[in-house]
C-alpha positions in Angstrom: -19.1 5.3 33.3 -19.5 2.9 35.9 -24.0 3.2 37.5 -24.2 2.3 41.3 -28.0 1.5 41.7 -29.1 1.7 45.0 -32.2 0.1 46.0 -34.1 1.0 49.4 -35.8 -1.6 51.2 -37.8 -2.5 54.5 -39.2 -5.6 55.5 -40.8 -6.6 51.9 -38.3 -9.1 50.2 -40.7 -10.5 48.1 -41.1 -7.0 46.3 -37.4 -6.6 46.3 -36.3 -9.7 44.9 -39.0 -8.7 41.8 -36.7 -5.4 41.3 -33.9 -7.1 41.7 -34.8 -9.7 39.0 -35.2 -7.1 36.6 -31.7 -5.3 37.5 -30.1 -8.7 36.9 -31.6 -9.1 33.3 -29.9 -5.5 32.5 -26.5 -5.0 34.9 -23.1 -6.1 33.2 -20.0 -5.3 34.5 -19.9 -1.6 34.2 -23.1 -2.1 36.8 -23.3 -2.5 40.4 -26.2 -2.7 42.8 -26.4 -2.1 46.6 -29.3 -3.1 48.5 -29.7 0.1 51.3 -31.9 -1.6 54.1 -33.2 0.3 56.4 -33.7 -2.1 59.5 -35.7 -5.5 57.7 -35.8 -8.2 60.1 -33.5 -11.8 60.2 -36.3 -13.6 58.4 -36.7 -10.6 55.5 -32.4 -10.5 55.2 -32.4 -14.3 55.0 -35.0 -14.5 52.4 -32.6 -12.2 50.6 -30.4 -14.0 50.6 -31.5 -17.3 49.4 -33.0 -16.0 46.6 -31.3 -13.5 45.2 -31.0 -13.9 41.2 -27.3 -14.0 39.7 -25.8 -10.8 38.7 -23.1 -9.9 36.3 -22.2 -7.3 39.0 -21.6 -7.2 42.3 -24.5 -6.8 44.5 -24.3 -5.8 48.5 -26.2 -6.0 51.2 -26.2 -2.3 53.4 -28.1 -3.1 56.2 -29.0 -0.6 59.3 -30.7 -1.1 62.7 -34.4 -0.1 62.9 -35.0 3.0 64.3 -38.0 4.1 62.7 -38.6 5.2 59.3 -34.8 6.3 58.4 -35.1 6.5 54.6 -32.5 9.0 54.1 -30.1 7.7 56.1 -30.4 4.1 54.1 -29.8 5.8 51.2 -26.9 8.0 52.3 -25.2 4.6 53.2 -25.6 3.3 50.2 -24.4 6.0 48.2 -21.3 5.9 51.0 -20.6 2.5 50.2 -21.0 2.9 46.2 -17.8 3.1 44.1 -19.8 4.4 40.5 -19.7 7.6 39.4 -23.3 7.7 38.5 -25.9 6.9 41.5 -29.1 5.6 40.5 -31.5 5.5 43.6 -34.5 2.9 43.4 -37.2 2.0 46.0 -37.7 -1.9 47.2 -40.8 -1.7 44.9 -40.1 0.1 41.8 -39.6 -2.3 39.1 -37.5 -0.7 36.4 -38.7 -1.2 32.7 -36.7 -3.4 30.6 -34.5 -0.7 29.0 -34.0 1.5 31.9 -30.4 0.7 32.8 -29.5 1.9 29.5 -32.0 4.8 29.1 -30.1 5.7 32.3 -26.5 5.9 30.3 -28.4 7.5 27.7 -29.6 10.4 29.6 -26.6 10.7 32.0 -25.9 14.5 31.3 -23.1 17.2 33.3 -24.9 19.2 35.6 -28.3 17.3 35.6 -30.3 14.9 37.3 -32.5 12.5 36.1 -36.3 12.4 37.6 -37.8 9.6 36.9 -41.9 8.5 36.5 -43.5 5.4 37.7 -46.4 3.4 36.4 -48.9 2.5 39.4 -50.3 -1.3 39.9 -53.1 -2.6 41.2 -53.0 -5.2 44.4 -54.2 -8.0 42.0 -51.4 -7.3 39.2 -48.7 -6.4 41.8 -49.3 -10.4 43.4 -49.1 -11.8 40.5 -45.4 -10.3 40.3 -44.3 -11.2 43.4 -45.5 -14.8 43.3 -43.8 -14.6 39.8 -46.8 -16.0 38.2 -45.7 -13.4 35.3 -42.7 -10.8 34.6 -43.3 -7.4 33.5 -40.2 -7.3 31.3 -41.9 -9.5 28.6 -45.2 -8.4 28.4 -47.0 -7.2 25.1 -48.4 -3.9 23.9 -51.9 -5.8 24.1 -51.1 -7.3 27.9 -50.9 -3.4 29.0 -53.8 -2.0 27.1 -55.8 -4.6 28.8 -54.5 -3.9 32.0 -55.3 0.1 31.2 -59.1 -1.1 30.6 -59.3 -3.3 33.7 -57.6 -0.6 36.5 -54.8 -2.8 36.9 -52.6 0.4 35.9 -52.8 3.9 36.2 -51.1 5.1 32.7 -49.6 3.7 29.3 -47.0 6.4 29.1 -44.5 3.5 29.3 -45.3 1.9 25.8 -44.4 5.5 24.3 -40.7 5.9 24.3 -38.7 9.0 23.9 -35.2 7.8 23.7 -34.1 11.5 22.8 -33.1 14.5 25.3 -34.4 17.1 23.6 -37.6 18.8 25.3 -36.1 16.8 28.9 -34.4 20.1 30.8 -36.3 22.2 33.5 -35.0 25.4 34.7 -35.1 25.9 38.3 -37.1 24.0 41.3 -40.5 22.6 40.3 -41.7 20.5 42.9 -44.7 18.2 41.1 -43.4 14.9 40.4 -40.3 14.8 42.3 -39.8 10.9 43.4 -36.8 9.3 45.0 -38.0 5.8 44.5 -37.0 6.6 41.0 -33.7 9.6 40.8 -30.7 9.2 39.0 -27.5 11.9 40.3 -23.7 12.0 40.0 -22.1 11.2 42.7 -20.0 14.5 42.3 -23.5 16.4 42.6 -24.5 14.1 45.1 -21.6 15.1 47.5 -21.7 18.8 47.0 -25.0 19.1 48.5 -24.0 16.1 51.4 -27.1 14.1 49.9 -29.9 13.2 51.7 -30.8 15.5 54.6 -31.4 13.0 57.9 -32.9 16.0 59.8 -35.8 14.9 57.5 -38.2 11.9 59.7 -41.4 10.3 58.7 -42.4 9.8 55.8 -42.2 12.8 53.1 -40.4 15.6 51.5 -36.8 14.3 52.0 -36.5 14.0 48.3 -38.0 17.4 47.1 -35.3 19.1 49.6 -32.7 17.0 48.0 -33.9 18.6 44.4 -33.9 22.2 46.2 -30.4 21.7 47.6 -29.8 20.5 43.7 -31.3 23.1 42.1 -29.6 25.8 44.1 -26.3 24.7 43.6 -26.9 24.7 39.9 -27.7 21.4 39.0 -30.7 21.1 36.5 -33.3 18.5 36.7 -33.5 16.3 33.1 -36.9 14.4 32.8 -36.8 10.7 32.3 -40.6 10.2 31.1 -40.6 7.4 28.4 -37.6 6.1 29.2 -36.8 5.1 32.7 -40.2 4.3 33.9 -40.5 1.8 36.5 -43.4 -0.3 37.9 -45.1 0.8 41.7 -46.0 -2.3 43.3 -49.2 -2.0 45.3 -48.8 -0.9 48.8 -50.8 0.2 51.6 -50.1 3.9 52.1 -47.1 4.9 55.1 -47.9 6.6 57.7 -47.9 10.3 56.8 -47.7 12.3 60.9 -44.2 14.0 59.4 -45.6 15.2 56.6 -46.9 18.3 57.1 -43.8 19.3 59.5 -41.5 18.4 56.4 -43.5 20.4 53.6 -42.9 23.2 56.0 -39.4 22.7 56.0 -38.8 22.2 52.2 -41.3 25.8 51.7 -38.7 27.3 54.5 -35.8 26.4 52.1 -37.5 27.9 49.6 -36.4 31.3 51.1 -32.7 30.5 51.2 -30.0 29.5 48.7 -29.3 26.2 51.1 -27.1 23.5 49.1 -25.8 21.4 51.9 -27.5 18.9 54.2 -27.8 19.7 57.4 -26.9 16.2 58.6 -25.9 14.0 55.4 -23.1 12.3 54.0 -20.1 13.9 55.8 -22.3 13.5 59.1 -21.8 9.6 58.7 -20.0 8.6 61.9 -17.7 5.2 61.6 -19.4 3.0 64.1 -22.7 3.9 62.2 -21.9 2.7 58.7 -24.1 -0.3 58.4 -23.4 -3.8 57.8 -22.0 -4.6 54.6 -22.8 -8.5 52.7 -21.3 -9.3 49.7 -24.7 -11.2 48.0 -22.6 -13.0 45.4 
């Protein structure tokens, strides 16, 4: 089984290249990773480049004009341009846990989807990763509890693990906890419902009508708590105007046995598939 990761990103390298350091220390050559930008300026797309670490796979560059928050459209790129069978969507500042590429084989399952948790970080602990000052792949039992007592993080779920599937598969559409930053499909699934749905702006909700869309055509969400956890870098929180208007939408579906984006994958037109960079 060959994993596509596709990371989203928007004018915050520095977070980005700390994801993509811990990709590099995990992707061989059944791996591949495509950066899905949505707009990130000259400046952000040269740093990028210049400090990319090495991979053992290829890694691309998809890269769209800014037009606004266009989150779904990034990742509907990315997922155009990806050649695995497996699609395992990231956000630009989700930093996967040191086992999470292959707690991702592990869990891979017919029919399913993988819905992944994340670990929140403070501001002070998420500079300290992006100035590289430490890496959150080697630190110790005692490192986290500490950081539990000092509010650097918001749970130590993490340091459980649960290799094991048993207990992982929900029935139906349950809307807590869904999280695209963090979603693992295949890419079969992923074209039966025409992926993301673009009618979706703003921020929010694009990712629980994905799951609907899922869910009604069948496929079954698989939990991936203590085992594909990844690490939130601090952020200061998006702009939310959409998100009413998009809950409203998702509750709408609700109603309906939908399965297909209204504008998604087979909506791409030619002159609007991105540019493509080969990193390495």
């Amino acid at each position: 089984m060959k994993i596509s990761f596709i990371v989203l990103t928007y004018n915050r390298t520095d977070a980005l290249l700390a994801v993509l350091r811990s990709l590099a220390r995990q992707c061989g050559t059944d791996h591949e990773v495509l950066v899905a930008d949505d707009g990130s300026s000259p400046a952000q797309v040269d740093m990028l480049r210049r400090y990319c670490p090495p991979f053992n796979c290829p890694i691309r560059h998809v890269w769209q004009p800014d037009t606004g928050f266009t989150a779904a459209k990034a990742r509907n790129l990315g997922a155009h341009h990806a050649v695995g069978e497996y699609l395992v969507f990231l956000d630009g500042d989700c930093v996967p846990g040191r086992s999470f590429a292959k707690a991702q084989t592990r869990l891979a399952e017919p029919a399913c989807f993988v819905n992944g948790s994340r670990v929140l970080l403070s501001e002070q602990l998420t500079l300290r990763v992006v100035n590289q000052e430490i890496d959150l792949l080697d630190q110790s039992w005692f490192f986290w509890i500490l950081a539990r007592l000092k509010g650097d993080i918001n749970k130590l779920l993490h340091m459980l693990g649960w290799p094991m599937s048993w207990f992982r598969v929900r029935e139906g559409f349950r809307w807590k906890g869904i999280r695209s930053c963090n979603l693992a499909i295949w890419r079969d699934d992923f074209l039966a419902v025409n992926g993301f749905d673009e009618t979706f702006e703003g921020w929010g909700h694009e990712d629980a009508d994905l799951v609907l869309r899922l869910s009604n055509a069948g496929v079954q969400r698989k939990n991936g708590f203590w085992a594909t956890e990844v690490y939130h870098l601090w952020h200061r929180e998006q702009e939310r105007h959409q998100e009413s208007v998009n809950r409203l939408k998702v509750l709408d579906r609700m109603k309906t046995f939908q399965t297909r984006a209204v504008k998604g994958l087979a909506e791409i037109e030619p002159h609007s598939l991105g540019q493509v960079t080969r990193l390495q």
